[in-house]
C-alpha positions in Angstrom: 140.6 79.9 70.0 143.1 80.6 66.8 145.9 78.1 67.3 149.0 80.7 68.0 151.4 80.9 70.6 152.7 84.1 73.1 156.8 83.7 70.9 153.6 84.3 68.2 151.6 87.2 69.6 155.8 88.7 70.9 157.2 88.4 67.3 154.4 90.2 66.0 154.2 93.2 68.2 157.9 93.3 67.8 157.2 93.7 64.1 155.2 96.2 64.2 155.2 97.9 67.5 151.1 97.3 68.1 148.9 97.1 71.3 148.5 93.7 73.0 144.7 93.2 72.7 144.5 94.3 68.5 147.6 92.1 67.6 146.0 89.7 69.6 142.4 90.1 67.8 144.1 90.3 64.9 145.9 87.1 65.2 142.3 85.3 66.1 140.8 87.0 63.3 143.7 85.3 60.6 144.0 82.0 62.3 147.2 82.3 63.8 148.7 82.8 60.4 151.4 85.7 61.4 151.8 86.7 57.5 147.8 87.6 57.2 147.7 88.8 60.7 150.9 91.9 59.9 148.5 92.4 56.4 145.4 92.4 58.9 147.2 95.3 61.5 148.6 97.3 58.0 145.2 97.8 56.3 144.2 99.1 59.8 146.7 100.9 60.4 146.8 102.3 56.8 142.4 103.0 57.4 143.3 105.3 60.5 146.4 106.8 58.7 143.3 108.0 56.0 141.3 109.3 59.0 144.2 112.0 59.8 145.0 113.1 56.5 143.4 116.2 57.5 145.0 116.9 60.6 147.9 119.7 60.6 151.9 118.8 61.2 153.6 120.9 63.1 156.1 119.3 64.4 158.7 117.0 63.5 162.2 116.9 62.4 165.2 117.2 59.7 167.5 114.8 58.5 170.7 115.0 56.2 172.6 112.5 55.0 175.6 112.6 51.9 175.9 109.5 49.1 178.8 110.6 47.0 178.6 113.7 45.1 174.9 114.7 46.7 173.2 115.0 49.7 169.6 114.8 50.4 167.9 116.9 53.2 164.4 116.0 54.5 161.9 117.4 57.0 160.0 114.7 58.3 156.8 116.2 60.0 154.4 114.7 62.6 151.6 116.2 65.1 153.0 116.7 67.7 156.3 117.1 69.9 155.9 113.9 72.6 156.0 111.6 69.0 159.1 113.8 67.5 161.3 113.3 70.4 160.8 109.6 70.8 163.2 106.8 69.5 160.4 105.5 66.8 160.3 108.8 65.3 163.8 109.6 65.2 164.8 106.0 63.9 162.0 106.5 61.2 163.8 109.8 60.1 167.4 107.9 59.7 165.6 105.1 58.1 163.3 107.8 55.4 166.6 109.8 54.9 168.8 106.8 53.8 166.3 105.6 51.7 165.5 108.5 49.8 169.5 109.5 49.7 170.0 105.9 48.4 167.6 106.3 45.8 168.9 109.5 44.6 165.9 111.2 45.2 165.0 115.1 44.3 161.3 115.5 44.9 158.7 114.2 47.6 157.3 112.0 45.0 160.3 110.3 44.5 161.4 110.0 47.7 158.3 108.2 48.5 158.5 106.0 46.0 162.0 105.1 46.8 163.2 101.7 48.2 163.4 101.2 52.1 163.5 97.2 52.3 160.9 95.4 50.5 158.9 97.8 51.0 158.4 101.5 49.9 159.5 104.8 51.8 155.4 105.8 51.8 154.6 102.1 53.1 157.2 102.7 55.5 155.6 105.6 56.9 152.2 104.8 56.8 152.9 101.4 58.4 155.2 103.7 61.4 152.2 106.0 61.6 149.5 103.8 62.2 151.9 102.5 65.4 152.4 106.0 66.8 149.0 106.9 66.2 149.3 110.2 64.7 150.0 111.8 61.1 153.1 111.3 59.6 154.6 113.1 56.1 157.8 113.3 54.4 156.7 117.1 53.9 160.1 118.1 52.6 163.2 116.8 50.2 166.6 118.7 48.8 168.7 116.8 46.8 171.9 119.3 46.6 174.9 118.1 44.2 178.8 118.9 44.6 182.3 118.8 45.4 182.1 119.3 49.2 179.6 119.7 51.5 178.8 121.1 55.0 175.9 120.1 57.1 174.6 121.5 60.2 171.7 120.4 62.9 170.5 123.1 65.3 168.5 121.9 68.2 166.0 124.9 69.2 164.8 122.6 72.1 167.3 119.6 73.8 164.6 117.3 74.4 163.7 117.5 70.3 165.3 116.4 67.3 166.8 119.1 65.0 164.3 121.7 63.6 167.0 123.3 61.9 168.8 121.9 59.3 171.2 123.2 56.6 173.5 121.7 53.9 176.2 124.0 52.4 177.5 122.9 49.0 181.2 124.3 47.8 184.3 123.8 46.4 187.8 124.2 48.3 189.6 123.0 51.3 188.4 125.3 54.5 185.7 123.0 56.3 185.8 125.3 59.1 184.7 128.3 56.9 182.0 126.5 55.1 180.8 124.9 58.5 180.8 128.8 59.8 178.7 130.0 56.5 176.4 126.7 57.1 175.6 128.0 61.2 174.9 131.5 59.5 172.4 130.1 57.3 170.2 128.9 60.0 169.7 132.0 62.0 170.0 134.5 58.5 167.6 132.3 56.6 168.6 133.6 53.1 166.3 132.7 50.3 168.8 132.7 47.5 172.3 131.8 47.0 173.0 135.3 45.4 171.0 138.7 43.8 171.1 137.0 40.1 169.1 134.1 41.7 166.2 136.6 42.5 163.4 136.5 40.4 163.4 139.5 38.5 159.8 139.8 39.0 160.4 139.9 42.9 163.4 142.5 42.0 160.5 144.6 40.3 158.1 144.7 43.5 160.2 145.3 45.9 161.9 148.4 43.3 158.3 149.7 42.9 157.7 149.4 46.7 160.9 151.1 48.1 160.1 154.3 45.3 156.8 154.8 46.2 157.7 154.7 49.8 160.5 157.3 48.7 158.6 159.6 47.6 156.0 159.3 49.7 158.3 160.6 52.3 158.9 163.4 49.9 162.4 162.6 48.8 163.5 165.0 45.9 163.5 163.2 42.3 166.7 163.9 41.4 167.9 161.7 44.4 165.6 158.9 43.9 167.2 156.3 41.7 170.0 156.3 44.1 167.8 156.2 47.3 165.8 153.0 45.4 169.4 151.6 45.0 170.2 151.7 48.5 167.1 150.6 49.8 167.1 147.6 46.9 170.5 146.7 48.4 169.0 146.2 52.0 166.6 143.6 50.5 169.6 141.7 49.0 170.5 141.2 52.2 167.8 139.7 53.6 167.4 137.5 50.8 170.1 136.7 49.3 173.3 134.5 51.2 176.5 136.6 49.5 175.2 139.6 50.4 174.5 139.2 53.8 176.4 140.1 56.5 178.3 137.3 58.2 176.9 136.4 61.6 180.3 136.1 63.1 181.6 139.4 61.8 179.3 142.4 60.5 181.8 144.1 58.9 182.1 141.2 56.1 180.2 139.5 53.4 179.3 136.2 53.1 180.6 136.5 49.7 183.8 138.2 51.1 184.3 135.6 53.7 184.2 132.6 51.5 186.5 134.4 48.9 189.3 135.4 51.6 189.0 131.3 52.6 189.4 130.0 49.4 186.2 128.8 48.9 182.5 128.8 46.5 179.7 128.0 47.6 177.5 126.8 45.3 174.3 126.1 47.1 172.3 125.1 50.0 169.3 124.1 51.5 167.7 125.0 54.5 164.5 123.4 55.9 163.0 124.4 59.7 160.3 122.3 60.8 156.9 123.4 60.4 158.4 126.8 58.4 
């Protein structure tokens, strides 16, 4: 028998949150020596971590966390909903989101590459998703910059993490407004922060889609370009944030809301899980 203790097999599965008999096995197979046993458990875990690369994500959460002028907005996605909701999980997505906000991250691939410990944010990971058994990805990253910000969580189930998650970027003094315009966000969903953020070619289709439906409903020429207008400004406000009506009053604007409190937004992010 491998000369190591029970404080020996504890500390270890305290480490890394493994089964009894394989941090036992794996404490046989490296002598006892704790520092080869953890290496032991991590190129397992990192073997079966391989083995789900192809499985889907659908669940998970979002995270949000400011570092001076930025703030950096994640979606952390798992398999499935008994993992998002448990402590690990949820501790994993504070412990991700600091890092990569830390690091000043803007993309995935620099977010996983980003500092947590001595380790990385993709070790990190991989080492958490080999313990929970299932597939784990950082599937999502925002990095917004600013004066202010706002950020709002939306629980669509009590049991879950946040699935919603939005960060509102603007300049001014009303908190309340922007915290109002951030709620909006997650059940309008805009695209764009305004019209000129569109892609024209986008603009184009949607112009070519709403004329041909036009006439196809046998509108008189002469009347057209002003019917295409119309129906062009109904896209803008599904897509884009200023034109949209606010959710707390119909009769205004985004765009006049945030001017009547003093405020500009100047961009935001929102992520949904598995959207």
């Amino acid at each position: 028998m491998a000369d190591f203790s029970l404080e020996d097999l504890k500390t270890l599965r305290e480490r890394l949150g493994t089964g009894m008999v394989e941090t036992k096995n794996a404490l046989v197979e490296a002598g006892g020596d704790l520092e080869k046993a953890t290496e032991l458990l991590r190129l397992r875990g990192a073997k079966s971590n391989a083995k789900r690369s192809d499985r889907s994500t659908s669940e998970g959460l979002i995270a949000a966390q400011s570092a001076g002028s930025a703030t950096t907005i994640i979606e952390l996605a798992c398999e499935t909903d008994f993992v998002a909701k448990g402590d690990k999980f949820v501790a994993l997505g504070e412990a991700v989101v600091a890092a990569v906000s830390a690091a000043g991250a803007s993309t995935v691939e620099e977010g996983l590459a980003a500092a947590a410990g001595s380790a990385t944010v993709a070790d990190l990971i991989s080492d958490e998703a080999a313990i929970l058994g299932e597939k784990i990805e950082l599937r999502r990253l925002a990095k917004l910059e600013g004066d202010s910000f706002e950020i709002y969580m939306h629980r669509t189930n009590k049991d879950l993490p946040p699935q919603v998650g939005v960060v509102v970027a603007y300049t001014g003094d009303d908190a309340e407004t922007a915290r109002g315009i951030a709620q909006h966000i997650s059940f309008a969903a805009p695209s764009y922060l305004s019209r000129e953020d569109v892609p024209a070619e986008d603009v184009e289709n949607e112009r070519r889609i709403v004329e041909e439906i036009s006439r196809g409903e046998g509108k008189p020429d002469a009347a057209l370009p002003k019917i295409v207008e119309g129906r062009l400004g109904a896209f803008f406000k599904q897509v884009s944030l200023l034109d949209q009506d606010y959710a707390r009053d119909n009769k205004l604007s985004i765009a006049k809301v945030a001017e009547a409190a003093g405020i500009t937004v100047t961009g935001f992010a929102r992520f949904k899980v598995g959207a």
